[in-house]
C-alpha positions as CSV (number, residue, x, y, z in Angstrom):
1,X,192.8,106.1,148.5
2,X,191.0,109.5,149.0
3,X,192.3,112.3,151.4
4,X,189.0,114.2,151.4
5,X,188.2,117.2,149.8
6,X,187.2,115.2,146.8
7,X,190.9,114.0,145.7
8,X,191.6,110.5,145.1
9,X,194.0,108.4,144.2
10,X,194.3,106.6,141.0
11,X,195.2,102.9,140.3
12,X,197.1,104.1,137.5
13,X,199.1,106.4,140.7
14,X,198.3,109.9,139.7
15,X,195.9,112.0,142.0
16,X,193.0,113.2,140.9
17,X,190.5,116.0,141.9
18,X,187.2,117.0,141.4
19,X,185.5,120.6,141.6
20,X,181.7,121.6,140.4
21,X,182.2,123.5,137.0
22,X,178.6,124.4,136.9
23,X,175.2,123.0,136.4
24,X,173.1,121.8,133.3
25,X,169.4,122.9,132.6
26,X,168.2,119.8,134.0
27,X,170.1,120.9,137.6
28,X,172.8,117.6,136.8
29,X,176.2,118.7,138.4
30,X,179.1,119.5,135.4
31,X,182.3,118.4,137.0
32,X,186.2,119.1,136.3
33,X,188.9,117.0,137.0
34,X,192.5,117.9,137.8
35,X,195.3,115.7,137.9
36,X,198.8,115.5,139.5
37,X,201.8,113.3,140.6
38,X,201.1,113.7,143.9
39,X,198.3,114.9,146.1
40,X,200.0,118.4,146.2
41,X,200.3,119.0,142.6
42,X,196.0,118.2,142.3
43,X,195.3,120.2,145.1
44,X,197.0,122.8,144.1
45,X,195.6,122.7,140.2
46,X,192.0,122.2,141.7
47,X,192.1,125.3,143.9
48,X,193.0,127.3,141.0
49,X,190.4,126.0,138.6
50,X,187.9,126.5,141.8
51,X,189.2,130.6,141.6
52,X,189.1,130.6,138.2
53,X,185.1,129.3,138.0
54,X,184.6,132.2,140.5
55,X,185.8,134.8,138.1
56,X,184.1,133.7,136.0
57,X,180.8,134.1,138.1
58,X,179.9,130.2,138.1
59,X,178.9,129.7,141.7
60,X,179.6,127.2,144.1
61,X,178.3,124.6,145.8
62,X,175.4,125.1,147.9
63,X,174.4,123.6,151.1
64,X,170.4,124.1,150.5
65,X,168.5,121.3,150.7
66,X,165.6,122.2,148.4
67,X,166.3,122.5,144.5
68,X,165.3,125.5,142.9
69,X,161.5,123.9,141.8
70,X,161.1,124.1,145.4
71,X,160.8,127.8,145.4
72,X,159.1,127.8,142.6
73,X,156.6,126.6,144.4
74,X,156.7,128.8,147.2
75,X,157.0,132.0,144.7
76,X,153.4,130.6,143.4
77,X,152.0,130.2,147.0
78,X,152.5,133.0,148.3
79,X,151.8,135.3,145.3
80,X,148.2,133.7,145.0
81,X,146.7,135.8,147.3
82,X,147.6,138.8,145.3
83,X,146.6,137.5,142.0
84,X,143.6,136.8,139.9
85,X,142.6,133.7,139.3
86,X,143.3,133.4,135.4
87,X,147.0,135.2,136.2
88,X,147.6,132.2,138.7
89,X,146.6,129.7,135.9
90,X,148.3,131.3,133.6
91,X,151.4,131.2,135.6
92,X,151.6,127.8,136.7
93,X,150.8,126.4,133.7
94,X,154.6,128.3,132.9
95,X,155.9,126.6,136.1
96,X,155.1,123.3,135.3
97,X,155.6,123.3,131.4
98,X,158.7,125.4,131.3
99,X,160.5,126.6,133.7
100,X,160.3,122.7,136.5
101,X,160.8,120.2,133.6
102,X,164.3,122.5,132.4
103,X,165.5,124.5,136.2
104,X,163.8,123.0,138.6
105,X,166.3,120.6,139.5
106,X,169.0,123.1,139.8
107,X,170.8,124.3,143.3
108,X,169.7,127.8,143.7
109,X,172.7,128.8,144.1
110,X,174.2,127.2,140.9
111,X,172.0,129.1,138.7
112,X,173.9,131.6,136.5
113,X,173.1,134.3,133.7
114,X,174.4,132.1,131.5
115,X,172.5,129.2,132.4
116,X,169.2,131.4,132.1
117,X,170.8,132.6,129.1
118,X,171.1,128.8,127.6
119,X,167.5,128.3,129.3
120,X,165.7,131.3,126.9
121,X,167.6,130.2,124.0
122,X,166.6,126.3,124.8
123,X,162.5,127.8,124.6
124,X,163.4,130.1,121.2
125,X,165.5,127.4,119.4
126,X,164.3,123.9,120.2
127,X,160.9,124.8,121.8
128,X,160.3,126.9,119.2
129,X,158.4,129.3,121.2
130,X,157.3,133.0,119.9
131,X,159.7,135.5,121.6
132,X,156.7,137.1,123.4
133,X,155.6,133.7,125.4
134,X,159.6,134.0,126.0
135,X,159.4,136.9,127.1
136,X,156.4,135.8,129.3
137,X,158.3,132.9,131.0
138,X,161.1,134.9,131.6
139,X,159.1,137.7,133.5
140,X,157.9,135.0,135.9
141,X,161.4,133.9,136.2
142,X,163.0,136.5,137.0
143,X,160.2,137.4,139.5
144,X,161.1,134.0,141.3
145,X,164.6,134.4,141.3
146,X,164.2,138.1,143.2
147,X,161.9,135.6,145.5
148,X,164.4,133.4,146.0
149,X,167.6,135.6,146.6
150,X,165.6,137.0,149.4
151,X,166.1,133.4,151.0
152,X,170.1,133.8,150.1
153,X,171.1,137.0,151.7
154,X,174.4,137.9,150.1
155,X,175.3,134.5,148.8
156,X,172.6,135.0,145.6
157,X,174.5,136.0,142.8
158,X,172.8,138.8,140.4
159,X,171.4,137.3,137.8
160,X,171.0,138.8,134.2
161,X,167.8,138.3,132.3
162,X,167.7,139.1,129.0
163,X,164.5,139.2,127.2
164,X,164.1,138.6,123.3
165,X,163.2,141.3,120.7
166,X,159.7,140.8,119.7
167,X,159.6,141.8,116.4
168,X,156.9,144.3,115.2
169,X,153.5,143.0,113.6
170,X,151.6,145.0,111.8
171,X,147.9,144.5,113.3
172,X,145.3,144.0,110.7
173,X,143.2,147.1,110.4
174,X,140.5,147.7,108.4
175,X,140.1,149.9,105.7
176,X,137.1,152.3,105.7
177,X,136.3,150.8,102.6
178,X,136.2,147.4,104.3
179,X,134.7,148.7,107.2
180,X,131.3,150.3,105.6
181,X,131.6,147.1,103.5
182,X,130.9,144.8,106.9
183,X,128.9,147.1,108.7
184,X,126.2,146.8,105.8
185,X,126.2,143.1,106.1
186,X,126.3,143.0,109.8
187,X,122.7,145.7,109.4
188,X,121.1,143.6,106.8
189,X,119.9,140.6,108.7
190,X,121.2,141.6,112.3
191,X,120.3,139.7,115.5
192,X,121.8,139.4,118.9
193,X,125.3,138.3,117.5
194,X,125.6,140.8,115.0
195,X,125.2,143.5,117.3
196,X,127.7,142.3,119.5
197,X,130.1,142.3,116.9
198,X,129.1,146.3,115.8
199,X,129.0,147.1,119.2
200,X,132.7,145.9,119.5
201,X,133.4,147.6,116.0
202,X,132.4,150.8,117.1
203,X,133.3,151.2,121.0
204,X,136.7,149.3,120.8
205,X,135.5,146.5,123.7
206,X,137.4,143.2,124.3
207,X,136.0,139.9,122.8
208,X,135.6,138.8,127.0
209,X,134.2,141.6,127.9
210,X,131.4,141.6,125.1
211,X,130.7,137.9,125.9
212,X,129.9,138.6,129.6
213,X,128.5,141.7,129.2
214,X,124.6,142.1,130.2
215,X,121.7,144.7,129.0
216,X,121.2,146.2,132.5
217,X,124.9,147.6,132.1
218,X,123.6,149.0,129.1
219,X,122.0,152.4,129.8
220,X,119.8,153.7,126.6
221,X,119.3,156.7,128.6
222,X,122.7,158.1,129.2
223,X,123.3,156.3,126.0
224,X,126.3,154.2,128.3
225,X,127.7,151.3,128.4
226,X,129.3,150.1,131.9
227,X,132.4,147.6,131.7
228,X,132.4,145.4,134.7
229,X,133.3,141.9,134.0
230,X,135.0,139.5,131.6
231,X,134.6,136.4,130.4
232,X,137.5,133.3,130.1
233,X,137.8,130.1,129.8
234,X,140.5,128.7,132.3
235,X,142.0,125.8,132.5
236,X,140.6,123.4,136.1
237,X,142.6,120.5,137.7
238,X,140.4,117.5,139.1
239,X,140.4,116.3,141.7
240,X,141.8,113.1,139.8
241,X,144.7,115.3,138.0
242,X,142.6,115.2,134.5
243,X,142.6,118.5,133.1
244,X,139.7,120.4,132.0
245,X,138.5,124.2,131.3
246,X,135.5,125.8,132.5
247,X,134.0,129.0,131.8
248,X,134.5,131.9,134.4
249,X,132.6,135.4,134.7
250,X,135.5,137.7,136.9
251,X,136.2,141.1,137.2
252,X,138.3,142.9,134.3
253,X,142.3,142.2,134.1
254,X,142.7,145.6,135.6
255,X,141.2,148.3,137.3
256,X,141.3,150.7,134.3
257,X,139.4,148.0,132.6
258,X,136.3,149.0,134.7
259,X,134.9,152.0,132.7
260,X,132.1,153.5,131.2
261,X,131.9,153.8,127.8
262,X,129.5,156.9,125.7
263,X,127.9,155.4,122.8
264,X,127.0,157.5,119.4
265,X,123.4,158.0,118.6
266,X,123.3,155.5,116.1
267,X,125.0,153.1,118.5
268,X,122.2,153.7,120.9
269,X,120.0,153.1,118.2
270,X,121.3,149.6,117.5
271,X,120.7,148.8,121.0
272,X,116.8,150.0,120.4
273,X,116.6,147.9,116.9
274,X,117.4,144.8,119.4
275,X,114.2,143.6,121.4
276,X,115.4,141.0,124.0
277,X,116.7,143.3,126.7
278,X,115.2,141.9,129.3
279,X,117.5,142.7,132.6
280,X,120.2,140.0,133.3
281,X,120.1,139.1,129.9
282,X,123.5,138.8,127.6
283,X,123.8,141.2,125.0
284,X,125.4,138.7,122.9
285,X,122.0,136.2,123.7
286,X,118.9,137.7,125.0
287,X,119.3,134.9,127.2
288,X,120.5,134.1,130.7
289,X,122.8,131.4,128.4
290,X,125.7,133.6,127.6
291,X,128.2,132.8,124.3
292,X,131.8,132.2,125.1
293,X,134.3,133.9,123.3
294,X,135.4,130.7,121.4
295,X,132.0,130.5,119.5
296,X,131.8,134.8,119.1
297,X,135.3,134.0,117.0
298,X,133.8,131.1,115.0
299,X,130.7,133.7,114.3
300,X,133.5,136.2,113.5
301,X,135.2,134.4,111.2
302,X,131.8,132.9,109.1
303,X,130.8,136.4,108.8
304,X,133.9,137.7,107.5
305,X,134.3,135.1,105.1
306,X,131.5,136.1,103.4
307,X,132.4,139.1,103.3
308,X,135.2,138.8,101.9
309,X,137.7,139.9,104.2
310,X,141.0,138.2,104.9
311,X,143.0,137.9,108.1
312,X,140.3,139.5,110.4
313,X,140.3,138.7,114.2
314,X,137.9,139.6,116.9
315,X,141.3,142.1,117.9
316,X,140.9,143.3,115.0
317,X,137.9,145.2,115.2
318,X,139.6,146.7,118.8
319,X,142.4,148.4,116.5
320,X,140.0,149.7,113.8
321,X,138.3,151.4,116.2
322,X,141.3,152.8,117.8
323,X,142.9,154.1,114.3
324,X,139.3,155.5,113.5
325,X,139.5,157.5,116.4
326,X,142.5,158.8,115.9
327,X,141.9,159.9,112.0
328,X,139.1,161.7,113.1
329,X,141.3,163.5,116.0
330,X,140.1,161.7,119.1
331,X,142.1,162.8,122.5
332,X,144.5,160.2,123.5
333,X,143.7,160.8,126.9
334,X,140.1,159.8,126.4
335,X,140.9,157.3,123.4
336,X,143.0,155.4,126.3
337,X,140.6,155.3,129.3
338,X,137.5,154.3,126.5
339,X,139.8,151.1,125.5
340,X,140.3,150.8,129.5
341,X,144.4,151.4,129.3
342,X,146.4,152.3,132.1
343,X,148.1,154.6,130.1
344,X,148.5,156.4,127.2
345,X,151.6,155.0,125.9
346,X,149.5,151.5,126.0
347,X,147.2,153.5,123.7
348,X,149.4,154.9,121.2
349,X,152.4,152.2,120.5
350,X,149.8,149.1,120.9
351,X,146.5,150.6,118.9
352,X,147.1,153.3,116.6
353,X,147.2,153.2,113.1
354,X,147.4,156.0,111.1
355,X,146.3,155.2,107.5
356,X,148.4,156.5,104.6
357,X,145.3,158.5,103.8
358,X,145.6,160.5,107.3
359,X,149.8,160.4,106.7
360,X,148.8,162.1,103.3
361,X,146.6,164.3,104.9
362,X,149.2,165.8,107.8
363,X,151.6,165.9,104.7
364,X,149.8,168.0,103.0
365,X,149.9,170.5,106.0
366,X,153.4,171.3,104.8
367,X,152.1,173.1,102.2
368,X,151.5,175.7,104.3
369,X,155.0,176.4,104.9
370,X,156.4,175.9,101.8
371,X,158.0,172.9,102.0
């Protein structure tokens, strides 16, 4: 016997009711259950555990039909337009590995802090995902769930997001030592490769921008080199759902990313020392084949091994130029518009290392003050 409102009556007599307590990652309702002589009594005990779940901050039912996947969905669609390719990739790969399989079935409405709170700690603990691609996946959540309170005017609860600590890692740099050490090898049998990699060594370029970068953006008589593209590999959906990657050629991930960079003499040099520079060419080639940035890491990594050096990425050489800079008394200012930053506070926190030889050096300034 049942007199609505979700309160029945039992065979054993008693009267029970049922309220929504919350929702699970997987969006399944969690329900309570309240029980009294009569149908009295459980109404009464239901409507307080219903005031006490909104104290709390759970949230109650909704009446939408779509679950929150939905505007997932409809977050991505719309933002497309405004996005680069690789960002929208990049993205929905975070849609439909994380955040659909574990919210997507939720009621908008029924999402909580705390059940983004259980969702982050789901991706650090069982996923075991690094707290920066946690920190990732979070971003674009909480990006949808502004999108979607925009559909809930003044029924969307505020939702906390609380993103992990990503612990400091001390980029590999390399010593000067190490440094003269592989420029030497890179000079004594150099071809098209090789100079790639000095060129990135010594003007601080990004692994995709050296891959898709061509000679007639290098200019031997301003002694410049123009940044103007970048090269990926992305991941492509057939038309028959198997997924791929292809190679793509794009603009730069930002517009500070565009830039001319001055080379050194000798840099300029180098470029004169290589004779395929026929225009349209890659740098990396002195063909119209280009070398992805998969194969200029597998180079990187041979080369390095023979020389010695441990724990050396292409990033790597990106930072050593950076801290080289900086020990010789580069300008930030410049520094951070030659790496293509947007700001300066990229530049100094991300890609400066002072050496303990330079810390010894300002040290020593003390001196002069008696301390």
């Amino acid at each position: 016997m049942s007199k609505g409102e979700n309160i029945f009556k039992r065979k054993d007599g008693r009267w029970e009711a049922r309220y929504i307590k919350g929702y699970e990652l997987s969006g399944k309702i969690k329900y309570g259950f309240c029980y009294g002589k009569t149908y009295k009594e459980a109404k009464e005990k239901v409507i307080k555990c219903k005031a006490t779940v909104m104290d709390g901050k759970a949230l109650p039912q909704t009446a939408s039909r779509h679950r929150f996947g939905f505007y997932c969905d409809d977050w991505l669609r719309i933002s497309k337009n405004k996005l680069k390719e690789s960002t929208v990739i990049k993205y929905s790969t975070i849609l439909e590995r994380h955040i659909k399989p574990k919210l997507g079935g939720c009621y908008p409405l029924g999402i909580t802090s705390g059940l983004i709170e259980a969702f982050a700690e789901e991706l650090m603990e069982q996923d075991k995902l690094a707290p920066k691609s946690v920190k990732d996946i979070l971003m674009v959540l909480h990006s949808i769930l502004k999108y979607t309170a925009k559909q809930f005017p003044g029924t969307f609860p505020m939702i906390e997001v609380t993103y992990p600590r990503e612990p400091k890692k001390e980029m590999r740099v390399l010593s000067k030592d190490e440094q003269r050490c592989f420029v030497e090898y890179l000079l004594a049998d150099m071809d098209e490769c090789k100079f790639g990699i000095l060129l990135a060594l010594f003007t601080g370029i990004r692994i995709g921008e050296l891959c898709a970068l061509r000679w007639e953006h290098v200019s031997l008589i301003d002694k410049t080199i123009k940044i103007t593209s970048t090269m990926q590999r992305l991941k492509d959906i057939s038309a028959n759902g198997e997924a791929k990657t292809r190679i793509v050629i794009n603009t730069p991930k930002s517009d500070s990313s565009i830039r001319t960079i001055p080379m050194t003499d000798f840099t300029a040099q180098l470029c004169c020392a290589i004779t395929s520079r026929r225009s349209g060419a890659f740098v990396l080639t002195g063909t119209t084949y280009y070398m992805e940035p998969r194969a200029l890491q597998y180079r990187l990594k041979k080369y390095t091994k023979e020389c010695g050096l441990n724990g050396v990425h292409f990033h790597t050489l990106r930072h050593t130029f950076a801290t080289r800079c900086v020990e010789v008394g580069f300008e930030i200012k410049s520094l951070s518009e030659i790496l293509g930053h947007s700001s300066t506070t990229i530049t100094l926190e991300r890609y400066v290392h002072a050496s303990l030889e330079l810390k010894r050096s300002n040290m020593t300034k003390l001196s002069a003050v008696g301390i």
